[in-house]
N, C-alpha and C positions, 0 to 999 in steps of 0.2 A: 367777515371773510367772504370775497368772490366766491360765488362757484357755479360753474355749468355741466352740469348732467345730462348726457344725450342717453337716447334708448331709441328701440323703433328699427332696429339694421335684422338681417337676415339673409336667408338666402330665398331669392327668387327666379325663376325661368325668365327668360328674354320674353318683353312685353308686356310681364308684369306689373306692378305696383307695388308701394308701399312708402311709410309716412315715417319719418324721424321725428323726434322732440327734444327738444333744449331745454330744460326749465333751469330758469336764473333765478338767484339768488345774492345778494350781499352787498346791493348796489345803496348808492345812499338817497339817489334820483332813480323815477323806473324809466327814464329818456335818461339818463347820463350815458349811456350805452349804445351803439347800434351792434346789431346780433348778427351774424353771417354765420353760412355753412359754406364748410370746406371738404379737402377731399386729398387723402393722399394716396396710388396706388405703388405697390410695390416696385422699389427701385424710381420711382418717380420723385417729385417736387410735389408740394404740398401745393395744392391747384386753389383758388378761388369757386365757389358755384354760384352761388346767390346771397344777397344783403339785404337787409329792410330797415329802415328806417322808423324808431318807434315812435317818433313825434308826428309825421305826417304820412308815413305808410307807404312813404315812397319805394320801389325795390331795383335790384340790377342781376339779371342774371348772365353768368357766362354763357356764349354761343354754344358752348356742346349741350347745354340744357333746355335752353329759351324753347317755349312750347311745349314741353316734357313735363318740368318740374314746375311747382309756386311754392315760394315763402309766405307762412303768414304770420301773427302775433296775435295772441292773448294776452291783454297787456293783464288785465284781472287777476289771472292765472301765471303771470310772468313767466311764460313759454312760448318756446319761436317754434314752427314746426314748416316741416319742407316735405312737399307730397312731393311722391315721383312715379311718375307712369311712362310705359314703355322703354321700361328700360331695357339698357341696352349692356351686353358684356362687358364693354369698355368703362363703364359706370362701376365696375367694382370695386371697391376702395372701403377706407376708411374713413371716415364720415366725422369729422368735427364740427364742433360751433366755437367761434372765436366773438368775442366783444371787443370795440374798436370806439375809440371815443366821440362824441354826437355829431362832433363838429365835421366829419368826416365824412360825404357821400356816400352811397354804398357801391356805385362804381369804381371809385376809389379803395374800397376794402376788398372787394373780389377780387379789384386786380393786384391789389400790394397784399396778400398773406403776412408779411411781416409787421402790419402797423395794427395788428390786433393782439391788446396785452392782457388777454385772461382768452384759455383754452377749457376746455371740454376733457375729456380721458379719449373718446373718440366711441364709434359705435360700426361693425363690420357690415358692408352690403356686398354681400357676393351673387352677380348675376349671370345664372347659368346658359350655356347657348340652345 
């Protein structure tokens, strides 16, 4: 059985930091997968943030994050994690990881949210002004 586990949300002050975690599980390949976080806030669309590619480490993040946030991967530990510094109040959401299948860029998964077929429960970042 699939499953993705996020942890790591909170509340923080504007400028803050803090780091989410995805640990995956259930996969039959640890590349059969690439890993993204996403983001939904309230009353919104479920947004794309960042993607990483676990074969070559390649990544893509959305313009409201780039320079803010990194994804990385421990593939050892089969956990994707997303630092985020300076954050910002607009950044409050719900925090998912979605897996999206290899063959798939991760430009491509940030920007289509729908082509990611195993979800996360999700994990809350609320950041204070």
């Amino acid at each position: 059985e699939v499953q993705l586990v996020e942890s790591g949300g909170g509340l923080v002050q504007a400028g803050g930091s803090l780091s989410l975690s995805c640990a995956v599980s259930g996969f039959t390949f640890d590349n059969e997968y690439n890993i993204g976080w996403f983001r939904q806030a309230p009353g919104k669309e479920r947004e794309g943030v960042s993607c990483i590619n676990r074969s070559d480490g390649s990544t893509y993040y959305a313009d409201s994050v780039k320079g803010r946030f990194t994804i990385s991967v421990d593939n050892a530990e089969n956990t994707v994690y997303l630092h985020m510094n300076n954050l910002k109040p607009e950044d409050t959401a719900v925090y998912y990881c979605g897996a999206a299948p290899a063959h798939l860029i991760p430009l491509l998964i940030v920007t289509n949210p729908h082509l990611a077929d195993y979800w996360g429960q999700g994990t809350q970042v609320t950041v204070s002004s």
